[in-house]
FIKOLZA-1660 file (N, C-alpha, C; in steps of 0.1 Angstrom, whole numbers, plus 5000, padded with zeros to 4 digits):
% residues 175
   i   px   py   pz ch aa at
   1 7505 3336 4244  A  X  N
   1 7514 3325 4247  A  X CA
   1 7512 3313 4237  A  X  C
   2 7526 3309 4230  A  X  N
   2 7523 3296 4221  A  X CA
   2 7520 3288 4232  A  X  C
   3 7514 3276 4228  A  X  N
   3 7508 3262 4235  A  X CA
   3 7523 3253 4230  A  X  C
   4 7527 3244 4237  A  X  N
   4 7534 3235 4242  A  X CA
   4 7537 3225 4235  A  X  C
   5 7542 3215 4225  A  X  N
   5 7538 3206 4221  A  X CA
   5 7536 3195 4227  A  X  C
   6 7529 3188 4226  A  X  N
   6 7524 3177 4242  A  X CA
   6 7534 3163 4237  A  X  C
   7 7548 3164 4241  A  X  N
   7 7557 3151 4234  A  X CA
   7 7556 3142 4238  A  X  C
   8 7547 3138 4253  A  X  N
   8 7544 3126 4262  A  X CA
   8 7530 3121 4260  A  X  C
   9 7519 3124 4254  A  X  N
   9 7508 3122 4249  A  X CA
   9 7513 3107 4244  A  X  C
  10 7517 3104 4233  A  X  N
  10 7513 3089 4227  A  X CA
  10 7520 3081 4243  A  X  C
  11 7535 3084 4245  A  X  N
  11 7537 3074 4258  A  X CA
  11 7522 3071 4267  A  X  C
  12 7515 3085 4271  A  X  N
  12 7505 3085 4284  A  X CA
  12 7497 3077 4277  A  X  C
  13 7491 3078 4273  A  X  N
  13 7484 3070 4263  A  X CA
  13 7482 3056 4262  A  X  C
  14 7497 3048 4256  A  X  N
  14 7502 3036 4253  A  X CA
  14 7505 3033 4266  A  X  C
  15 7507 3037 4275  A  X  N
  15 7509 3030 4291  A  X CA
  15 7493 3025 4296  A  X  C
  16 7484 3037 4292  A  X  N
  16 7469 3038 4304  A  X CA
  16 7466 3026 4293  A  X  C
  17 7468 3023 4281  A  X  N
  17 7457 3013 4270  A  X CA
  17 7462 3001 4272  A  X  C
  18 7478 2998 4279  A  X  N
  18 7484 2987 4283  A  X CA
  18 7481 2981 4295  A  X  C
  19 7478 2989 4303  A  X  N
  19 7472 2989 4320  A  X CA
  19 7462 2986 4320  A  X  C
  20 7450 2993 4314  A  X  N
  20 7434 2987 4308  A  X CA
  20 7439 2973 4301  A  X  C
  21 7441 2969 4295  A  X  N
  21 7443 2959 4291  A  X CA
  21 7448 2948 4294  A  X  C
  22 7455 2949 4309  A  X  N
  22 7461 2940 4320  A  X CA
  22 7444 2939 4325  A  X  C
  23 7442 2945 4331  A  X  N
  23 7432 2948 4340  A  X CA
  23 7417 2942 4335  A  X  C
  24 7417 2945 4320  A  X  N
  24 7406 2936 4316  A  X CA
  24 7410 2920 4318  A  X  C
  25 7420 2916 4314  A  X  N
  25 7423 2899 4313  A  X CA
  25 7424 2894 4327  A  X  C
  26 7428 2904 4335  A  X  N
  26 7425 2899 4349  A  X CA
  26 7415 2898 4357  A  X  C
  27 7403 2907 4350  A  X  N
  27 7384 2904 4350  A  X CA
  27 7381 2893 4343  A  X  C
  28 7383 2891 4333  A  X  N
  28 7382 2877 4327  A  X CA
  28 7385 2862 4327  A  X  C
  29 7399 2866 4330  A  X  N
  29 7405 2851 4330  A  X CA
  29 7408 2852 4352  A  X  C
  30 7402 2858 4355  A  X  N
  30 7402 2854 4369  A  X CA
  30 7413 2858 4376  A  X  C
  31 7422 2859 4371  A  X  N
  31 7437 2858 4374  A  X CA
  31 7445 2870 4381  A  X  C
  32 7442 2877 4391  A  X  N
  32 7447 2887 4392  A  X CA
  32 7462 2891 4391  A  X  C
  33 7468 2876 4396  A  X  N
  33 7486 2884 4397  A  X CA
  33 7489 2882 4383  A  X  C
  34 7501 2891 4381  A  X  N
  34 7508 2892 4367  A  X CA
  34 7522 2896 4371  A  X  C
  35 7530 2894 4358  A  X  N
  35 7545 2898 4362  A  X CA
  35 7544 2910 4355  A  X  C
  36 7550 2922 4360  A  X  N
  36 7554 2932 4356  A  X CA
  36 7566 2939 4362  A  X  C
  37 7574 2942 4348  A  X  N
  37 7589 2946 4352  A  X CA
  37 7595 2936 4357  A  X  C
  38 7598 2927 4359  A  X  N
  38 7601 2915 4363  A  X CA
  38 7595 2912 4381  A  X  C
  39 7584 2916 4385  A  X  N
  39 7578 2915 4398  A  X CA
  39 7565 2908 4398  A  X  C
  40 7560 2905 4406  A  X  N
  40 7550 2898 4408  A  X CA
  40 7538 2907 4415  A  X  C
  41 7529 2912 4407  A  X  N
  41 7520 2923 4408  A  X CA
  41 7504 2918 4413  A  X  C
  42 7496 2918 4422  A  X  N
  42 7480 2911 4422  A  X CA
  42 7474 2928 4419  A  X  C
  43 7470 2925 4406  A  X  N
  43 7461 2939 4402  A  X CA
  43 7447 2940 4408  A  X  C
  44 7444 2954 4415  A  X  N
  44 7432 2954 4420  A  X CA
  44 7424 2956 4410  A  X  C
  45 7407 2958 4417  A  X  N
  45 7402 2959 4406  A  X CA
  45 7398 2971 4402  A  X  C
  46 7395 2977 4393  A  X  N
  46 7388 2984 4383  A  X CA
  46 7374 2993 4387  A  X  C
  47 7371 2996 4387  A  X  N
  47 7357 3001 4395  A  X CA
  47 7349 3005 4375  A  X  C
  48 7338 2999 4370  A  X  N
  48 7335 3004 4358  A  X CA
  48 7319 3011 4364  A  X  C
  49 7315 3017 4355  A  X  N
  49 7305 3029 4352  A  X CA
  49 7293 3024 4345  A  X  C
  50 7281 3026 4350  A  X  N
  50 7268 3021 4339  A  X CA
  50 7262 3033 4334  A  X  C
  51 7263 3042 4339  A  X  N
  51 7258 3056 4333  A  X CA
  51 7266 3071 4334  A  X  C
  52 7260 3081 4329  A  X  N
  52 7272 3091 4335  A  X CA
  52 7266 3097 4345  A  X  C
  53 7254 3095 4348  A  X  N
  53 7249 3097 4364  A  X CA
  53 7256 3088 4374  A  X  C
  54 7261 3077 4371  A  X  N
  54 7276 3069 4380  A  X CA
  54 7286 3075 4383  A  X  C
  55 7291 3082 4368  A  X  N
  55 7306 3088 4368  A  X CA
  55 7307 3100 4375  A  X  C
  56 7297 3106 4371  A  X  N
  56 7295 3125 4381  A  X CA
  56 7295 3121 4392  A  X  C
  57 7288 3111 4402  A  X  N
  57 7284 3109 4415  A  X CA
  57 7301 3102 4418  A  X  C
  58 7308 3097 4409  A  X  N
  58 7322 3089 4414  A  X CA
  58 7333 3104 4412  A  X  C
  59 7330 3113 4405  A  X  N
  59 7340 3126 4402  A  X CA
  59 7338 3134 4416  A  X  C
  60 7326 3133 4422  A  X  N
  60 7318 3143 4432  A  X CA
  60 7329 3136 4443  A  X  C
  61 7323 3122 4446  A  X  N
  61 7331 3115 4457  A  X CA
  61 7345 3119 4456  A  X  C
  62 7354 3114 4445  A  X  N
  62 7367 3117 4446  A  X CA
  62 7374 3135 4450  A  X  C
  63 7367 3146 4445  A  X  N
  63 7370 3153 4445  A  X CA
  63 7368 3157 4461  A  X  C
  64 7360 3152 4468  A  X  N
  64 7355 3153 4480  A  X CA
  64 7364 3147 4494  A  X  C
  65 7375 3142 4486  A  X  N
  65 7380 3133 4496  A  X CA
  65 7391 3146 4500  A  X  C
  66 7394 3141 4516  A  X  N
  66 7404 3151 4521  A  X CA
  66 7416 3152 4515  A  X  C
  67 7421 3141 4511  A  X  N
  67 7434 3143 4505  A  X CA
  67 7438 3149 4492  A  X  C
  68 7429 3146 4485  A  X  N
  68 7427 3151 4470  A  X CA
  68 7423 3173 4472  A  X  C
  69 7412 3169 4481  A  X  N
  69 7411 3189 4483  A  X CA
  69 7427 3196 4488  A  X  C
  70 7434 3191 4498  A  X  N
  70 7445 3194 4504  A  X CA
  70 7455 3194 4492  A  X  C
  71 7456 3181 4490  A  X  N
  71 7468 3184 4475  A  X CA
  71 7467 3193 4463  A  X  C
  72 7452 3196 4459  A  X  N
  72 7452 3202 4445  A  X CA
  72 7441 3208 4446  A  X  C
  73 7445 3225 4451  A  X  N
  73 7434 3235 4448  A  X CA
  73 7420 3234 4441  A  X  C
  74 7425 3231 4428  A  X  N
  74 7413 3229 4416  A  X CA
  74 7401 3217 4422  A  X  C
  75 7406 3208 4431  A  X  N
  75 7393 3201 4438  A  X CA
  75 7383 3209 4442  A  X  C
  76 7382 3219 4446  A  X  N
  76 7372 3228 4454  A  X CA
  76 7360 3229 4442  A  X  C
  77 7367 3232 4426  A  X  N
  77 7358 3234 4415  A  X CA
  77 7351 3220 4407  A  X  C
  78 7336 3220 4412  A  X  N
  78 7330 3210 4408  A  X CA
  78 7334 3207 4392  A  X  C
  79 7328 3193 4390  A  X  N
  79 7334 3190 4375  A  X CA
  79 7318 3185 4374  A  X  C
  80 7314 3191 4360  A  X  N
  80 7302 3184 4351  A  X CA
  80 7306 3171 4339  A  X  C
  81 7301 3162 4342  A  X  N
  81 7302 3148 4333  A  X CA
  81 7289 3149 4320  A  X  C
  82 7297 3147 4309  A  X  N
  82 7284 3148 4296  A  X CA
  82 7293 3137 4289  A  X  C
  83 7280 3135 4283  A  X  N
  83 7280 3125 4272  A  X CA
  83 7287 3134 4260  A  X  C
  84 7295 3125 4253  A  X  N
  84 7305 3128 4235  A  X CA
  84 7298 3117 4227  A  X  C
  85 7294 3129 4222  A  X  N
  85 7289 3123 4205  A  X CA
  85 7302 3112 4199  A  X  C
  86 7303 3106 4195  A  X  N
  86 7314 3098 4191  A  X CA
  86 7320 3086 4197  A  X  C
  87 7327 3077 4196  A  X  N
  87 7336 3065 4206  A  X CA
  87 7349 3068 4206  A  X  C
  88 7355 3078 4198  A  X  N
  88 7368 3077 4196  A  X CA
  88 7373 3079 4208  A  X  C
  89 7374 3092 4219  A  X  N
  89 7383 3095 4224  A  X CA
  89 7373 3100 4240  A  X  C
  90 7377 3104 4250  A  X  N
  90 7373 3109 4262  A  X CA
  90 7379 3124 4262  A  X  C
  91 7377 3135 4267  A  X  N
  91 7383 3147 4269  A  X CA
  91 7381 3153 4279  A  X  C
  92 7387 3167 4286  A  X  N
  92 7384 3177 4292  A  X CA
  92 7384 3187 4289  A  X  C
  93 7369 3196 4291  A  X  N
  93 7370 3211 4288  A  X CA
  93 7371 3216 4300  A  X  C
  94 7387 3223 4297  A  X  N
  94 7388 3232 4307  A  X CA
  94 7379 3246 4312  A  X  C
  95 7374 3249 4305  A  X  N
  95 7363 3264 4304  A  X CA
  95 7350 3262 4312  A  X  C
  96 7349 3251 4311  A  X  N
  96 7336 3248 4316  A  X CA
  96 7332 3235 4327  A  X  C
  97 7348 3237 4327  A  X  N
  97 7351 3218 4339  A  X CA
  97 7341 3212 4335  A  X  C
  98 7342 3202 4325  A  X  N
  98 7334 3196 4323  A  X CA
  98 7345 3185 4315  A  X  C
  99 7341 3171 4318  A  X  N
  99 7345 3155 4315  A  X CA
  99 7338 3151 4301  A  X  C
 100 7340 3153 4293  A  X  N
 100 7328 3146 4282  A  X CA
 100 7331 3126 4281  A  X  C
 101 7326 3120 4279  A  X  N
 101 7327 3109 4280  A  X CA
 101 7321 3103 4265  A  X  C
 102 7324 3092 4254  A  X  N
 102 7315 3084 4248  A  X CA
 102 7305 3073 4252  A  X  C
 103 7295 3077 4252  A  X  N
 103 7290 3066 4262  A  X CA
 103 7285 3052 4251  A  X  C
 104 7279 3045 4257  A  X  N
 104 7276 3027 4258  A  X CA
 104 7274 3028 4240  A  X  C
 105 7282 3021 4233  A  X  N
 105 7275 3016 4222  A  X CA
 105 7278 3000 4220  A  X  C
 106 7269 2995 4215  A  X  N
 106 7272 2983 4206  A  X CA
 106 7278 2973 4220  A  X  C
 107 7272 2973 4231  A  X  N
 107 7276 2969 4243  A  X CA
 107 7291 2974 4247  A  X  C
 108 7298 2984 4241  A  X  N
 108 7307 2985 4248  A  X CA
 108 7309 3002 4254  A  X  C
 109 7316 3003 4263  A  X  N
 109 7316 3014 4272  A  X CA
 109 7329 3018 4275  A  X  C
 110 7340 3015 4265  A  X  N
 110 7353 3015 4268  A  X CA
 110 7360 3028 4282  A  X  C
 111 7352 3042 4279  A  X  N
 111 7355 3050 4286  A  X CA
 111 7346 3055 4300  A  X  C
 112 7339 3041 4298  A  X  N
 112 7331 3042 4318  A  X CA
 112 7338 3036 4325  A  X  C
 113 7350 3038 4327  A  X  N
 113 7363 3027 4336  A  X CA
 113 7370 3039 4343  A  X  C
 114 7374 3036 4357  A  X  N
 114 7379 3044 4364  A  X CA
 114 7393 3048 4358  A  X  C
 115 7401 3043 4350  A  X  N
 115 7415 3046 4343  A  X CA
 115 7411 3056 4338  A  X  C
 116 7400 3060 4326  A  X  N
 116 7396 3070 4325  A  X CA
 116 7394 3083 4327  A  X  C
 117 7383 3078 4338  A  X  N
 117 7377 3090 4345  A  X CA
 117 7390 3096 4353  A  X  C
 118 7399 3088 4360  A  X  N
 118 7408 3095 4370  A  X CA
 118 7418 3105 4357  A  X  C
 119 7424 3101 4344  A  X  N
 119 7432 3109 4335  A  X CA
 119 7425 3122 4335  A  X  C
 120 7409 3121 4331  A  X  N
 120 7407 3129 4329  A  X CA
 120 7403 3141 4338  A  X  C
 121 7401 3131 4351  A  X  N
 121 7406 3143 4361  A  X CA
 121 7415 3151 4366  A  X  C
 122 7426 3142 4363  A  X  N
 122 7442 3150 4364  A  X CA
 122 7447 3159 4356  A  X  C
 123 7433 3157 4345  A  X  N
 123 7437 3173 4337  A  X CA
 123 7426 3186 4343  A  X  C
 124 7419 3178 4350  A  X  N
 124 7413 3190 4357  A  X CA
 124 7415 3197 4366  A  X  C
 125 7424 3186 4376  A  X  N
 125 7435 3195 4387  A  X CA
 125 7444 3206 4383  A  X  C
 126 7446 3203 4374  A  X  N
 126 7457 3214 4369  A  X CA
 126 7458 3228 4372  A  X  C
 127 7467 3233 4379  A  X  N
 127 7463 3245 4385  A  X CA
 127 7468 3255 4370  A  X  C
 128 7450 3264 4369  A  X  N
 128 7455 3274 4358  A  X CA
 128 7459 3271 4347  A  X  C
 129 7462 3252 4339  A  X  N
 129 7461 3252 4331  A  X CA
 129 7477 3254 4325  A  X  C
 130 7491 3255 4336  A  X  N
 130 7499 3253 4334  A  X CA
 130 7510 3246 4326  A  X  C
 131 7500 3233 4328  A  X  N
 131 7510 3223 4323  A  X CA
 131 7510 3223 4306  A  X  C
 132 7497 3226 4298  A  X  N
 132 7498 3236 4285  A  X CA
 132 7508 3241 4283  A  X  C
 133 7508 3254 4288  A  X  N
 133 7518 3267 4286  A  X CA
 133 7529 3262 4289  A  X  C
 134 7538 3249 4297  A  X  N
 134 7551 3251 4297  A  X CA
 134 7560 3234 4295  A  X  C
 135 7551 3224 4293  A  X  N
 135 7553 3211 4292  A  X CA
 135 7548 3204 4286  A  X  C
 136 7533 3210 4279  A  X  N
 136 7520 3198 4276  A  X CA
 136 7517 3195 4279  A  X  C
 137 7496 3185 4276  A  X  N
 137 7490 3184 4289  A  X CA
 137 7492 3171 4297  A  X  C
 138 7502 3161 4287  A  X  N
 138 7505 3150 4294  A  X CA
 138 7521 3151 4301  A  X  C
 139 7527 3162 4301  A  X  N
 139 7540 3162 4309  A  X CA
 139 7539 3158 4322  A  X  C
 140 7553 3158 4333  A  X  N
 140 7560 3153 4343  A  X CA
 140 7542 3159 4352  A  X  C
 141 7538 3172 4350  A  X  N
 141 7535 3174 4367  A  X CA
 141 7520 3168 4365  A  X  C
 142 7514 3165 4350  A  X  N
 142 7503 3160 4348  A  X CA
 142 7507 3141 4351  A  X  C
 143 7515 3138 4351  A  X  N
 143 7516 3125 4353  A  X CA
 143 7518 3124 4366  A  X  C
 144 7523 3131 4374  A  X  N
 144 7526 3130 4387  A  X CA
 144 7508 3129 4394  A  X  C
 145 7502 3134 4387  A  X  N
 145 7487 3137 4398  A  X CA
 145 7482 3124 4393  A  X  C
 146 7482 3123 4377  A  X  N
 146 7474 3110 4376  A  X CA
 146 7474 3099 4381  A  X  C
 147 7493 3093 4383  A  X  N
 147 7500 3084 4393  A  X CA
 147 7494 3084 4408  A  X  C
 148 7493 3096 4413  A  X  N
 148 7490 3100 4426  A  X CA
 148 7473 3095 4429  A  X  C
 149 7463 3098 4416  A  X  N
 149 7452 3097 4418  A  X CA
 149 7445 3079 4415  A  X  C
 150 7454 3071 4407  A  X  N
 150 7457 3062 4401  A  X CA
 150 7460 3052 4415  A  X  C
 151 7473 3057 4422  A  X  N
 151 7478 3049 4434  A  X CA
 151 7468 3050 4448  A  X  C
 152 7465 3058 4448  A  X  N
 152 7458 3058 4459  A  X CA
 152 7440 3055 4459  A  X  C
 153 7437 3054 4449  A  X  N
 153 7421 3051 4446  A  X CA
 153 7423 3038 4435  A  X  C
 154 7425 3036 4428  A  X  N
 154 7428 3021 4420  A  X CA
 154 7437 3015 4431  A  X  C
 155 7450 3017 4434  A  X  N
 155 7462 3010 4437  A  X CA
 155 7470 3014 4435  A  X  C
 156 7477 3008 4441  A  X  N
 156 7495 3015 4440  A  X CA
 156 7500 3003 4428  A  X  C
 157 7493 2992 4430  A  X  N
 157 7498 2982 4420  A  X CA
 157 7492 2988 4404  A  X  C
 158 7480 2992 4404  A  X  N
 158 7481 2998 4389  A  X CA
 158 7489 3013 4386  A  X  C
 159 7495 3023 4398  A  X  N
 159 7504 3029 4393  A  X CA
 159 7518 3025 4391  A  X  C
 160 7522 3017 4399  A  X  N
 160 7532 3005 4391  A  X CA
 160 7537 3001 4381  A  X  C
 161 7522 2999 4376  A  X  N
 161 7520 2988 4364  A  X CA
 161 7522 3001 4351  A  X  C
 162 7516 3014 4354  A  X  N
 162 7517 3023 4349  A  X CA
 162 7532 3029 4343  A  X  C
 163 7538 3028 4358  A  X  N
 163 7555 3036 4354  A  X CA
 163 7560 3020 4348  A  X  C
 164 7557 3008 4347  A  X  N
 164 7564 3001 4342  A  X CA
 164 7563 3001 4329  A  X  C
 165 7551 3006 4324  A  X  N
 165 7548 3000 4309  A  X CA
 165 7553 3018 4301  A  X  C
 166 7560 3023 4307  A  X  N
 166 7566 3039 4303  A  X CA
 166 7560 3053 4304  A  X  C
 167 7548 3053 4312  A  X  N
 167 7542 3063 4311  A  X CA
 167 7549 3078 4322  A  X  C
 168 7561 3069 4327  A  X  N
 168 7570 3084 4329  A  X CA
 168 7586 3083 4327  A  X  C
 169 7584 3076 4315  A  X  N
 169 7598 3076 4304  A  X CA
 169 7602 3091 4301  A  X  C
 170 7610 3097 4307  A  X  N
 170 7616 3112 4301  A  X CA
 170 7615 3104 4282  A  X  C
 171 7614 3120 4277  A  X  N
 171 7616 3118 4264  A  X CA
 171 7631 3126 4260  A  X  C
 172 7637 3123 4252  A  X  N
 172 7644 3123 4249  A  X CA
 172 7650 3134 4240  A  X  C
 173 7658 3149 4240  A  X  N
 173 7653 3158 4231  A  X CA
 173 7662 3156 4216  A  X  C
 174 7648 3159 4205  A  X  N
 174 7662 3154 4191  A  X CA
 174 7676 3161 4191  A  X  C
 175 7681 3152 4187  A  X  N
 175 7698 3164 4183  A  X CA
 175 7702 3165 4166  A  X  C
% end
């Protein structure tokens, strides 16, 4: 079976790097409420990570919660957290449920932040690996869990902030 081309990847992306980026200024500058979409939003906070002995023990918890096992089969399969050689990017191997993470350089940790860890969980839910084979791995039903996992453990206000800044913009097909 060909693989899919993933046409929602840069949107998923440019929404979660827009949202992290609300979220940091509102650690900073104290400020929690913001306007978004023309509403008046108090963003919660952020939960960040000091090791990946944190993030495994926060993957363990989340997967463990009743609602998350009930909604998505794939909870039941523990997930392994490892350190990624590199800063570029965070991933999931599906073969071996396993999270790889960049960890701490140069004081920064950009991918020990719960925005993170929860994406990269929503590609772990994936039952079988479907959303490859028939949408890509950031299409509709992979956005549906992240939102879901996003709203109910960050906030409903950072999935919000999420569908506002386009991360479930249909794309549009060329003609």
């Amino acid at each position: 079976m060909t693989k899919v081309r993933d046409t929602r990847r840069t949107a998923v992306y440019e929404a979660e790097s827009i949202v992290r980026k609300m979220l940091d200024r509102a650690d900073e500058r104290g400020l929690r409420t913001v306007e978004v979409a023309g509403s008046h939003v108090t963003l919660p906070v952020e939960r960040r990570f000091a090791s990946i002995a944190s993030v495994q023990d926060y993957i363990d918890a989340v997967l463990a919660l009743d609602w998350v096992r009930t909604r998505w089969e794939r909870a039941a399969v523990p997930v392994r957290v490892r350190a990624r050689a590199g800063n570029a990017a965070a991933h999931y191997e599906r073969d071996c449920a396993t999270i790889a993470l960049p960890e701490h350089r140069v004081n920064t940790a950009w991918a020990f932040r719960e925005m993170v860890v929860l994406h990269e969980l929503a590609h772990h839910l994936d039952p079988q690996d479907l959303d490859d084979a028939t949408e890509g791995a950031h299409g509709p039903a992979f956005v549906d869990r992240f939102l879901a996992l996003v709203g109910e453990i960050i906030g409903p206000e950072a999935a919000f902030a999420l569908q506002a800044t386009g991360i479930a913009t249909p794309v549009h097909p060329r003609r």
